[in-house]
C-alpha positions in Angstrom: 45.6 35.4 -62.4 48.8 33.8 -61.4 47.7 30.4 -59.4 49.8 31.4 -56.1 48.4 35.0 -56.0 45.0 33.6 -56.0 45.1 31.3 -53.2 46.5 34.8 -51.0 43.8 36.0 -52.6 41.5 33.0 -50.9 43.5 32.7 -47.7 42.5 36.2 -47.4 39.0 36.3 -47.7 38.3 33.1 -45.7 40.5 35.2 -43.3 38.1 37.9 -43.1 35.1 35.6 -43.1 36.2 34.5 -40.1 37.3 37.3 -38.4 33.5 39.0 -39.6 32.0 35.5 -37.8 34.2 36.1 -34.6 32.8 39.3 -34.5 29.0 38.3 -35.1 29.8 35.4 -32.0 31.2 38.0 -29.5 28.2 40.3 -30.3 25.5 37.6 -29.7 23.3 38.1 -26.0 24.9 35.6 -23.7 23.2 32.0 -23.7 20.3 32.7 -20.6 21.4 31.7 -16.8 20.1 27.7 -15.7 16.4 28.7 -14.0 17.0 29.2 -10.1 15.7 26.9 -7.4 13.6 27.9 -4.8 15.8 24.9 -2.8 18.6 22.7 -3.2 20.1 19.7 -1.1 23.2 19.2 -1.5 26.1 17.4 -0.7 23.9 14.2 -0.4 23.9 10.4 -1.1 21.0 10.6 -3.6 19.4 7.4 -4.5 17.3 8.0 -7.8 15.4 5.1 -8.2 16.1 5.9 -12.0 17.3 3.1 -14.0 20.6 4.1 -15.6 21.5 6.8 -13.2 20.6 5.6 -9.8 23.2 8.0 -7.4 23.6 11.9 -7.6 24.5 14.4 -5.0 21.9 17.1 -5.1 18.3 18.0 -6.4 17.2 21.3 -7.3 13.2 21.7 -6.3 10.9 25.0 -7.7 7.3 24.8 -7.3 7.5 21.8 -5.9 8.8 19.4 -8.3 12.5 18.6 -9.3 14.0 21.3 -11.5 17.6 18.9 -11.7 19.7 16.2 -10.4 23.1 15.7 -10.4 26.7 16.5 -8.6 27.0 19.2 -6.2 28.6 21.6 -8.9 26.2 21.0 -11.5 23.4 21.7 -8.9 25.2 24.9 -7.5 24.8 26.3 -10.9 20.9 26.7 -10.0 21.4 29.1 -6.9 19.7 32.2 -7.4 19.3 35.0 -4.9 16.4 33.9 -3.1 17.3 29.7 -3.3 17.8 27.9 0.1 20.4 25.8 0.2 20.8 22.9 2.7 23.6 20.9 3.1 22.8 17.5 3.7 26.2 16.2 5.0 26.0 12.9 3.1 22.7 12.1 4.5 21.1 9.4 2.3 18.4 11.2 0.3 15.6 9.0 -1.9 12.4 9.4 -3.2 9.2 9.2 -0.4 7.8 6.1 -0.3 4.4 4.6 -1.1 1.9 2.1 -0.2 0.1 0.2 -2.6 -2.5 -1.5 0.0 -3.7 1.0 3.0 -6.8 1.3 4.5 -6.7 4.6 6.0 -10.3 4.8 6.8 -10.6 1.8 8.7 -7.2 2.1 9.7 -7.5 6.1 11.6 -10.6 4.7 12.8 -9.4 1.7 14.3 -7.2 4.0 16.4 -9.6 6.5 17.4 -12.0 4.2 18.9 -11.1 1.4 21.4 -7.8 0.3 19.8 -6.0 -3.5 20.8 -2.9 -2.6 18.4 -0.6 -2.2 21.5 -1.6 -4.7 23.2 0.8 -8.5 23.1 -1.1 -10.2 26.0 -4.8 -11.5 26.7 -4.4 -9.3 30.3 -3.3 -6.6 27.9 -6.6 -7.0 26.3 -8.6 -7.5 29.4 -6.8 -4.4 30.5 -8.0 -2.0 27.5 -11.3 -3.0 26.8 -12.1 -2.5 30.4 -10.9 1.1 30.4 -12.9 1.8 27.1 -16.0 0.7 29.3 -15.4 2.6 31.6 -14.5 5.8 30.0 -17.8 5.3 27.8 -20.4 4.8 30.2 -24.2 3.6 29.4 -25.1 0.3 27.4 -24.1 1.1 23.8 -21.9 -0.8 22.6 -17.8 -1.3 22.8 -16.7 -1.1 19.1 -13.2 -1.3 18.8 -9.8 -3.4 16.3 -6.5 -4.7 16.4 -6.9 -8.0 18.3 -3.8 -10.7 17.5 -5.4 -14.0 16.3 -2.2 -16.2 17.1 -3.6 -15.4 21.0 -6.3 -17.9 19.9 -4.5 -21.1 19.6 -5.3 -23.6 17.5 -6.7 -21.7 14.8 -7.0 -18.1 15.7 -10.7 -18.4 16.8 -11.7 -15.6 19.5 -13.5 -16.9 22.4 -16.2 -14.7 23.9 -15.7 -15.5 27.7 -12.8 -13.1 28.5 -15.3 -10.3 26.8 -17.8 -11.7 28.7 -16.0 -11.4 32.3 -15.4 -7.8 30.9 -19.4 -6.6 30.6 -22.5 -9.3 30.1 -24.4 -6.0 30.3 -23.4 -4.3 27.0 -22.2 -5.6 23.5 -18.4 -5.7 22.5 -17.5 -6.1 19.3 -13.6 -6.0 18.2 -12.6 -6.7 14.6 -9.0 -8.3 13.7 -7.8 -8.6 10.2 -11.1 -7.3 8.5 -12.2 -11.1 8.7 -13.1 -11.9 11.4 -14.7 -10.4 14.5 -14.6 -11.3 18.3 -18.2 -10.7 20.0 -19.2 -11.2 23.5 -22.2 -13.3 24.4 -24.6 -9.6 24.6 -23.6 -9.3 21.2 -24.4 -12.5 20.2 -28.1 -12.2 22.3 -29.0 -8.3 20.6 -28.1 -9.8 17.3 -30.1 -12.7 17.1 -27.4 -15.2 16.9 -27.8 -18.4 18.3 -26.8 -22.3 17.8 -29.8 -22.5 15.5 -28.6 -19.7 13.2 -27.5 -20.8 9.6 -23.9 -19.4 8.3 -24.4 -16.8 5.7 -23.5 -17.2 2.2 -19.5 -16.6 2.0 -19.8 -16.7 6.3 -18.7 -18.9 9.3 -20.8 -18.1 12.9 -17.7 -20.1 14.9 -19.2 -23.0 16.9 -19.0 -24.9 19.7 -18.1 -28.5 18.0 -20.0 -30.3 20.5 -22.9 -28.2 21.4 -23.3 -26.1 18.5 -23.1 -23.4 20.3 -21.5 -19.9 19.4 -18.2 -19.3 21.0 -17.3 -15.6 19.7 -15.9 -15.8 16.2 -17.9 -14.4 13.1 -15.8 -14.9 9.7 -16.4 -13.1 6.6 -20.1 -12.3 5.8 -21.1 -13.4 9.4 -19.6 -10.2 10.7 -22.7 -8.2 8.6 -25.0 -9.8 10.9 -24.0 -7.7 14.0 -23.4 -4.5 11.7 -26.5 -2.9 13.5 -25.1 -2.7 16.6 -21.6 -1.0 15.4 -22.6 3.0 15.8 -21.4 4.4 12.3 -18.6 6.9 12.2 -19.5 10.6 11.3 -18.6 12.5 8.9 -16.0 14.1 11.0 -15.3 10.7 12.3 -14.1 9.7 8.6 -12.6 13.1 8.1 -10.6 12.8 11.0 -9.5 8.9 10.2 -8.0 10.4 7.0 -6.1 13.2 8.3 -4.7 10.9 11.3 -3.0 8.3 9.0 -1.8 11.1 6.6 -0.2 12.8 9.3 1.2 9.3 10.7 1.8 8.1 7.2 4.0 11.6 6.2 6.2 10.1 9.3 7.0 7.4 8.3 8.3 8.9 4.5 5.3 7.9 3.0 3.5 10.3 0.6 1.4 8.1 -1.5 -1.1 5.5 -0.7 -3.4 3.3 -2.9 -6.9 2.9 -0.5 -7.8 -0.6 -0.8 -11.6 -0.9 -0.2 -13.5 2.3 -0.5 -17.1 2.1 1.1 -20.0 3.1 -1.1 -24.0 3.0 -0.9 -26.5 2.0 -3.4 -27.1 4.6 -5.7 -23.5 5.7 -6.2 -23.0 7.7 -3.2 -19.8 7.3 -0.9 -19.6 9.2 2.5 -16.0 8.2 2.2 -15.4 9.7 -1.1 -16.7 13.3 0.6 -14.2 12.6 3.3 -11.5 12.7 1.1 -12.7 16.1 -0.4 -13.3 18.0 3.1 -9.7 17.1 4.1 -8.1 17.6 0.9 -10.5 21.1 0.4 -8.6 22.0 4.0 -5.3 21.2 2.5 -4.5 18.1 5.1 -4.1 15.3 1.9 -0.2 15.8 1.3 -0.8 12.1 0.2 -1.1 11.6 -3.7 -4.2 9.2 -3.8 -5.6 6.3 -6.1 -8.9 4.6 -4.3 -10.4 1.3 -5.3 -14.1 1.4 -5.1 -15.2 -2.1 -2.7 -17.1 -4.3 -5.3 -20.2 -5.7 -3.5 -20.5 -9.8 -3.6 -24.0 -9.5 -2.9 -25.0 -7.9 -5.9 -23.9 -8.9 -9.5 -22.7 -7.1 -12.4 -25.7 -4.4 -12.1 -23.6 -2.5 -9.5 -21.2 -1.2 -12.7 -23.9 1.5 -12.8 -23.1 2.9 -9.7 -19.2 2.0 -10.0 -19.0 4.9 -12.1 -21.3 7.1 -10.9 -18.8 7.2 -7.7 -15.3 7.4 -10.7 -17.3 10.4 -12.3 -17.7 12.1 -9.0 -14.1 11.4 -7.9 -13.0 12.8 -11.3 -15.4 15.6 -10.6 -13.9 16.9 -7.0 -9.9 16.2 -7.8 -9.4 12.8 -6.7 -9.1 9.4 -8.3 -11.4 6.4 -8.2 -10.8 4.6 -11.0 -10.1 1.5 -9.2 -12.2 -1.9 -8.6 -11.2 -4.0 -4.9 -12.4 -7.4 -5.5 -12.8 -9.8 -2.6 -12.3 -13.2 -3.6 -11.7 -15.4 -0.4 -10.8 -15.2 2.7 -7.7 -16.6 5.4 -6.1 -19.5 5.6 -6.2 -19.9 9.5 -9.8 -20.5 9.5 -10.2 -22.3 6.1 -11.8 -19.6 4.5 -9.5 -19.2 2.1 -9.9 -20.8 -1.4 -7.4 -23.2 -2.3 -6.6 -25.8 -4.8 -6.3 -28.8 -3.0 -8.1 -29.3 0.6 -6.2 -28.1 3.8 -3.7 -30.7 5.7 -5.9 -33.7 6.9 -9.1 -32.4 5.5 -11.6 -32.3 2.7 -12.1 -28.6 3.0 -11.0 -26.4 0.3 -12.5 -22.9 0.8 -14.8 -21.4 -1.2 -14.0 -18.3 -3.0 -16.3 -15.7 -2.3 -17.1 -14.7 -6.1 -18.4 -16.8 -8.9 -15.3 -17.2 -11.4 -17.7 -16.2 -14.2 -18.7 -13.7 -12.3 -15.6 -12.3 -11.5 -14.3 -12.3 -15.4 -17.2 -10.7 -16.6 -16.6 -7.9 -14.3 -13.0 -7.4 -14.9 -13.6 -7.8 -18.7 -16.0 -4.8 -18.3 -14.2 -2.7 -16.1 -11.1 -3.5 -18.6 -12.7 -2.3 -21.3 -13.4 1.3 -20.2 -9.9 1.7 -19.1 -10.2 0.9 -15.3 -8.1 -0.8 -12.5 -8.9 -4.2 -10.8 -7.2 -5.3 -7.6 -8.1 -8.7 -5.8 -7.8 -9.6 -2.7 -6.4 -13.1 -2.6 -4.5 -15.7 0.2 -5.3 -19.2 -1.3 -3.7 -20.5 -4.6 -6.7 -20.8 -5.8 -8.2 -17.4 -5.5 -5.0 -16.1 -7.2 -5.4 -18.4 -10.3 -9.4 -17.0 -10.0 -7.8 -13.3 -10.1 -5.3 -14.5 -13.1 -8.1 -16.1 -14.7 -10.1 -13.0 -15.0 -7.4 -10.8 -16.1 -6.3 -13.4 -19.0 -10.4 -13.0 -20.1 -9.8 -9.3 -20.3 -6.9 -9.4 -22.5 -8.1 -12.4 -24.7 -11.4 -9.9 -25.2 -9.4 -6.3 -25.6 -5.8 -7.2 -25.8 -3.0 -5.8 -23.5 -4.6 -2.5 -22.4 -2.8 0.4 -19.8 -5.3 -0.8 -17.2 -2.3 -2.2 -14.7 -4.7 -5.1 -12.5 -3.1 -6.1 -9.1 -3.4 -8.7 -7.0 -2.9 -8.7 -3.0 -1.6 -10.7 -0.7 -1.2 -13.9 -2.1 -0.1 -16.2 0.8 0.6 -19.0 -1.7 0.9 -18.8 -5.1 1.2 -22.4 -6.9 4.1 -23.0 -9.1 2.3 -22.6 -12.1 1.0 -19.0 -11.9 4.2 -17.5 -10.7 5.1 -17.0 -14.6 1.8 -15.9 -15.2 2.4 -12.5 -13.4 4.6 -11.3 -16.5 2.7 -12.8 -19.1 -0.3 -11.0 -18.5 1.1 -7.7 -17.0 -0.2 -8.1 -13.4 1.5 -6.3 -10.4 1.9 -8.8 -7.5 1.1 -6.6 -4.1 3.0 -7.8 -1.3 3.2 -7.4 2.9 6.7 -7.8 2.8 6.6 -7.8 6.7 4.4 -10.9 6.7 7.2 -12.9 5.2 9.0 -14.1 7.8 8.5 -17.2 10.1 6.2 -15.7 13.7 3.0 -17.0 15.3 0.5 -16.3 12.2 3.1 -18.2 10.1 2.7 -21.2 12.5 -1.2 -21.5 11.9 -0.7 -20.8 8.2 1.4 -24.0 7.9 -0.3 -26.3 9.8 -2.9 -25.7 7.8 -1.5 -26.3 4.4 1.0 -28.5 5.1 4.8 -28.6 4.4 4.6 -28.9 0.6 2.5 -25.6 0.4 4.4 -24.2 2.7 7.6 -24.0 0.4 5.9 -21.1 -1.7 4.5 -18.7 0.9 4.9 -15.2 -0.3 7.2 -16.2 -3.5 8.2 -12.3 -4.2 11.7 -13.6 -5.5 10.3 -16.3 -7.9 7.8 -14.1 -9.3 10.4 -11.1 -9.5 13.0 -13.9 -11.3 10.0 -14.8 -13.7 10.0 -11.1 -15.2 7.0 -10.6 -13.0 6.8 -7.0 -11.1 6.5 -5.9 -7.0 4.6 -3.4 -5.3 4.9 -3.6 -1.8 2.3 -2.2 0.6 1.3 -2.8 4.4 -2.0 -3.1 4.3 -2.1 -1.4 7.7 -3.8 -1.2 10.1 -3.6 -5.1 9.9 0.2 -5.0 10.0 3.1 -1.9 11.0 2.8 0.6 8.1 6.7 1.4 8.8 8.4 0.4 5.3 11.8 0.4 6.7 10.7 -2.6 8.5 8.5 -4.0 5.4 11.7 -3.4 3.6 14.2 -5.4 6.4 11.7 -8.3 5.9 12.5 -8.5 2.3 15.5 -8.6 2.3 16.2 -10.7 5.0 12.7 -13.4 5.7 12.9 -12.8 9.3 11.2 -10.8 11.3 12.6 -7.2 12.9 14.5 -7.9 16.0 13.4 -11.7 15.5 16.0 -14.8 16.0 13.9 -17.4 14.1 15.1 -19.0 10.8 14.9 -17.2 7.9 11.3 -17.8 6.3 12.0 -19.4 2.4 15.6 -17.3 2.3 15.3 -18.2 -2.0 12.9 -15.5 -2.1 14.3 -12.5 -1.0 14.7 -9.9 -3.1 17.7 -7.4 -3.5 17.6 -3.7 -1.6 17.1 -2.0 -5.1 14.2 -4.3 -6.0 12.5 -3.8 -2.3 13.0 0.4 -2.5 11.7 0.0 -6.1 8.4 -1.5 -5.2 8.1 0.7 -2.4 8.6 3.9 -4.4 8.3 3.8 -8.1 6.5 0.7 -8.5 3.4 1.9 -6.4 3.5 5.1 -8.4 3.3 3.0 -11.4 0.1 0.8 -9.9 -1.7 4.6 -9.2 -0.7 5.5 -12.6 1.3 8.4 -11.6 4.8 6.7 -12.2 5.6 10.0 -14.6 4.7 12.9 -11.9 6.1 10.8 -8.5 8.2 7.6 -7.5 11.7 8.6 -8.3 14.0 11.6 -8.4 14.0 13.1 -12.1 13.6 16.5 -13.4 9.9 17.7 -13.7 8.5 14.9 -10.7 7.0 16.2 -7.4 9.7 16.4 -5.3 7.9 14.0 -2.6 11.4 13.2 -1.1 12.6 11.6 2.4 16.0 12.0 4.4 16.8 9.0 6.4 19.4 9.1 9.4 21.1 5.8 7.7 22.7 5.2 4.5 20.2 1.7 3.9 23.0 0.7 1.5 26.0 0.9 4.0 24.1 -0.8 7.2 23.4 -4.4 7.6 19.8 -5.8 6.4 19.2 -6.7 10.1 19.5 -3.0 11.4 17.1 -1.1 8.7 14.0 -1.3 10.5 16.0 0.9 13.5 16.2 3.3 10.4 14.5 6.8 11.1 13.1 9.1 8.8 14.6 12.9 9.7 12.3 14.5 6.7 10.0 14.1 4.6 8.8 16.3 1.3 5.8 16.2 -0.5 5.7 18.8 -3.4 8.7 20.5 -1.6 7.2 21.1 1.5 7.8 19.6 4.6 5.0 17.7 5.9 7.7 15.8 8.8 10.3 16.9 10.3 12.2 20.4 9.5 14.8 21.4 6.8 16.6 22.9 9.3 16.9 20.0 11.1 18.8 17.9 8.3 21.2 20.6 7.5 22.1 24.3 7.5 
C-alpha cells in the first residue's frame, strides 16, 4: 500500500470514529437537572463562617438544611416549581448564633417568678418586691433573682434591712449571680441562722464585723441552708422556663445553647432532663441542645454511677447529656474565688471549692469514656486547677475528641494563657463582661492593679493559638450577642463612655461571630450539622437589619435581628418580612 494512500485511508477512519462518537454523545439522556429547593434567599450579603469561602450571595435550603451556597446565578439554577424565592435586598445573612453557657432553667424561672432584672435602683427594688407581696398574699415565702450586687458598695454584700422594711412577717429570698443570695431577717429566723451559726464547708453566712451578726448575704454553700423555704418549681414550672428562653433566645438569632448546670437527684434522676423531653415531645425546642450534668461537691467520685445513668437516659429520649459542669470556686467580689496569690491588702486567697485530686480524678474518668468537662472558674487559680485536670487526662489517655471548657475566667495568669492550645481546651467567654462598669470596679480593688492587667485575656489566649466560644451565661448578664459581640470588639460597654477595658485584647469581628456561631457548635460537638453556612448543615440562619461589617463597632449592639431559621423554619420574625 502506497504510504500516502494509507494515511487517507487513516484520516478516514479516525474520521468516522469520530463522527460514530458524536453520534453516541448526542444520543446520551441529558446530565439530570441541580435538585430543587424548597427556598432560596437570594440576592444577599452572606457571611459563611467557612474558612476559605467566607461571602456568597444566596443559600438554597430543602428539608431543612442547606442544599447550596453561592452567587445568585448559581443558586437560581435550584428553582423548581414549587421553590420560594425571597429576595433579600442585600440584607446581611449569617449563620444563627449560639451560646455556649446558658442557664435556661434558672434563667425562665428567674423571670417567671418575682424578677429584679429591670430594675437599676434600690427604690426600683423596694418597688418590685413589694408588688410581688402583694400580688402573692399569705406568709409563704417571696422567692425571686436578678438583684445588681455593685448596689452593695464596698463589696457587693446585700443588706437585709431594705427587705426587712418590705415584710418582717414572711421570708424573702432573692438570688444574684447564682452565688450569693439576699435574705431578710424572717428568713434568717425560719432558717435557723444566727451569729452562732458556723459557715458551711465551701460557704460564707455574711456578718456583721463587730457583732457577728448576720446582715443578709449567704455565699456559695450558705445559700443550701435556706433551700427549704424556696417552694420548688413544678414540672410545668421547668417546662414552661424552657420554652420561655427558647422563644426569647430564637429572638435574639440564637438557635443553639449549651445548658450549663443541669439539676439531678441521687439515684440518677433529673426532673430537668424530663423537662427537656415534654417540651421538645411538643415540638417547642427549635434550640439544638448539649447539657452538662451539675457535678455535686458534696459527694466524691461515687456520683459517676449516677452521671451516667442520667447520659444513658438523655441518649435514650433524643437529647444530649454527655457533659460534666464542675464548680471550682466562686467570685472575686466577695473573696470567694480561688486565686494564686491573696487579694489586695489581705492574706486571703479563696479556697476552691474541689479538692485538686479530686477534680483530676474525675476529669481523667469522665475523659476516658469519651465525655465533656466544663469548669466553672473566676480566680487564676481555679483555672490552673481546671488546666491541671485536663493535662491529667491527656497524660493518662492522650489527646482524645472529648473538647473540655472552661468558663469565665476573670483572670487568667500569664502562664496558662499558652496552655489553652497546648492541651486543646476551649476558653468560654462573657464577652459583655469585658468592659470597665461597676462590677469591674469591685473586681479590681480586690486584686489589685497588676492582676487587673489580664482580666478576660480573650485576645492573648486567641494570639497563643488558643480557641473562643463565647456565651452569656444569662440570666446573670443580657443574652443579646450583638451586644456580647460589640463588647469584643470594642472593651467598652454598649452605649458606655468609659475607657476601653484592656483595648490589647480585643478580638477581630470574624473571630467574635466565629465563637459565637461555629465555635459553640464545635464545644456541643455538632460543628458538622450547624455553626456555618455549607451544603448539608441545618439551615439555622439569621437576617440582621445591619451589615455588622459596614457599621461602626460602637453601633452593633443597636443591631436587630429581622429573622431567624432553625431547620428552615422560621421560629422569629417572617420570610415575608425580609423580602418578597
Amino acid at each position: 500500500m502506497a504510504p500516502r494512500f494509507a494515511l487517507r485511508l487513516r484520516s478516514l477512519r479516525l474520521a468516522t470514529a469520530g463522527l460514530l462518537l458524536a453520534a453516541t454523545a448526542n444520543s446520551a439522556p441529558p446530565l439530570p437537572a441541580p435538585e430543587a429547593a424548597d427556598l432560596i434567599l437570594t440576592n444577599g450579603r452572606v457571611y459563611t463562617v467557612e474558612e476559605g469561602a467566607p461571602w456568597a450571595e444566596a443559600v438554597a435550603i430543602k428539608d431543612g438544611r442547606i442544599l447550596a451556597v453561592g452567587s445568585v446565578a448559581k443558586i437560581a439554577k435550584r428553582k423548581g416549581a414549587k421553590t420560594r424565592v425571597v429576595d433579600l435586598h442585600g440584607r446581611f445573612l449569617m449563620p444563627a448564633f449560639g451560646d455556649a453557657h446558658a442557664h435556661p432553667i434558672f434563667g425562665g424561672m428567674s423571670h417567671a417568678r418575682c424578677s429584679l432584672h429591670a430594675g437599676k435602683t434600690l427604690d426600683d427594688y423596694r418597688r418590685i418586691i413589694a408588688a410581688c407581696v402583694a400580688k402573692a398574699p399569705g406568709t409563704g415565702t417571696i422567692f425571686g433573682s436578678g438583684f445588681n450586687q455593685t448596689l452593695f458598695p464596698p463589696n457587693g454584700i446585700p443588706n437585709k434591712q431594705l427587705l426587712d422594711d418590705i415584710s418582717k412577717d414572711r421570708a424573702l429570698i432573692f438570688e444574684s449571680d447564682g452565688h450569693t443570695l439576699w435574705v431578710n431577717s424572717k428568713a434568717l429566723e425560719l432558717a435557723g441562722i444566727t451569729k452562732d451559726t458556723p459557715d458551711p464547708k465551701n460557704g460564707t453566712i455574711d456578718r456583721d464585723p463587730k457583732t457577728g451578726e448576720p446582715v443578709g448575704g449567704l455565699e456559695e454553700s450558705a445559700m443550701a441552708l435556706v433551700d427549704k423555704l424556696v417552694p420548688p418549681p413544678t414540672d410545668q414550672d421547668l417546662q414552661g422556663a424552657i420554652s420561655y428562653t427558647v422563644r426569647f433566645f430564637n429572638s435574639m438569632g440564637i438557635t443553639s445553647w449549651h445548658d450549663a448546670a443541669v439539676e439531678w437527684d441521687k439515684g440518677g434522676t433529673s426532673r430537668a432532663i424530663e423537662a427537656y423531653k415534654a417540651v421538645s415531645d411538643r415540638g417547642e425546642l427549635t434550640m439544638h441542645t448539649a447539657m452538662d450534668l451539675r457535678w455535686n461537691n458534696e459527694r466524691g467520685i461515687e456520683q459517676m454511677a449516677d452521671i451516667l445513668k442520667l447520659s444513658a437516659r438523655a441518649k435514650e429520649i433524643g437529647l444530649t447529656a454527655n457533659g460534666v459542669k464542675f464548680f471550682i470556686d466562686g467570685v472575686i467580689p466577695q473573696q470567694t474565688a480561688a486565686m494564686l496569690a491573696p487579694y489586695e491588702g489581705s492574706t486571703v486567697k479563696g479556697a476552691p471549692q474541689i479538692a485538686a485530686a479530686t477534680l483530676a480524678e474525675a476529669v481523667t474518668s469522665l475523659d476516658g469514656r469519651g465525655m465533656q468537662s466544663h469548669f466553672h472558674t473566676i480566680g487564676d487559680a481555679a483555672v490552673r486547677e481546671a488546666l491541671d485536670a485536663v493535662a491529667a487526662a491527656r497524660a493518662k489517655d492522650g489527646k482524645t475528641d472529648t473538647r473540655p471548657m472552661i468558663s469565665h475566667m476573670n483572670v487568667i495568669d500569664p502562664a496558662d494563657q499558652p496552655r489553652f492550645a497546648k492541651l486543646d481546651v476551649t476558653a468560654i467567654f462573657q464577652p459583655l463582661w469585658a468592659c470597665n462598669e461597676p462590677y469591674m470596679d469591685l473586681t479590681k480593688v480586690q486584686i489589685g492593679p497588676v492582676r487587673s492587667t489580664y482580666i478576660y485575656p480573650a485576645g492573648s489566649v486567641l494570639r497563643a493559638g488558643g480557641r473562643l466560644a463565647y456565651g452569656a451565661d444569662w440570666s446573670v448578664a443580657s443574652a443579646n450577642p450583638l451586644e456580647g459581640i460589640e463588647v469584643a470588639l470594642t472593651r467598652v460597654a454598649p452605649e458606655g463612655n468609659l475607657p476601653p477595658l484592656e483595648a490589647n485584647e480585643a478580638v477581630t469581628l470574624a473571630q467574635a461571630l466565629r465563637a459565637y456561631t461555629l465555635n459553640v457548635a464545635y464545644v456541643n460537638h455538632l460543628d458538622k450539622q450547624t455553626g456555618s453556612i455549607a451544603p448539608g448543615k441545618s439551615a439555622d440562619l439569621i437576617v440582621l437589619d445591619q451589615d455588622l461589617f459596614k457599621i461602626p463597632a460602637r453601633q452593633i449592639h443597636a443591631t436587630k435581628v429581622l429573622l431567624t431559621l432553625f431547620q428552615g423554619r422560621a421560629v422569629h420574625g417572617s420570610l415575608g418580612s425580609v423580602g418578597g
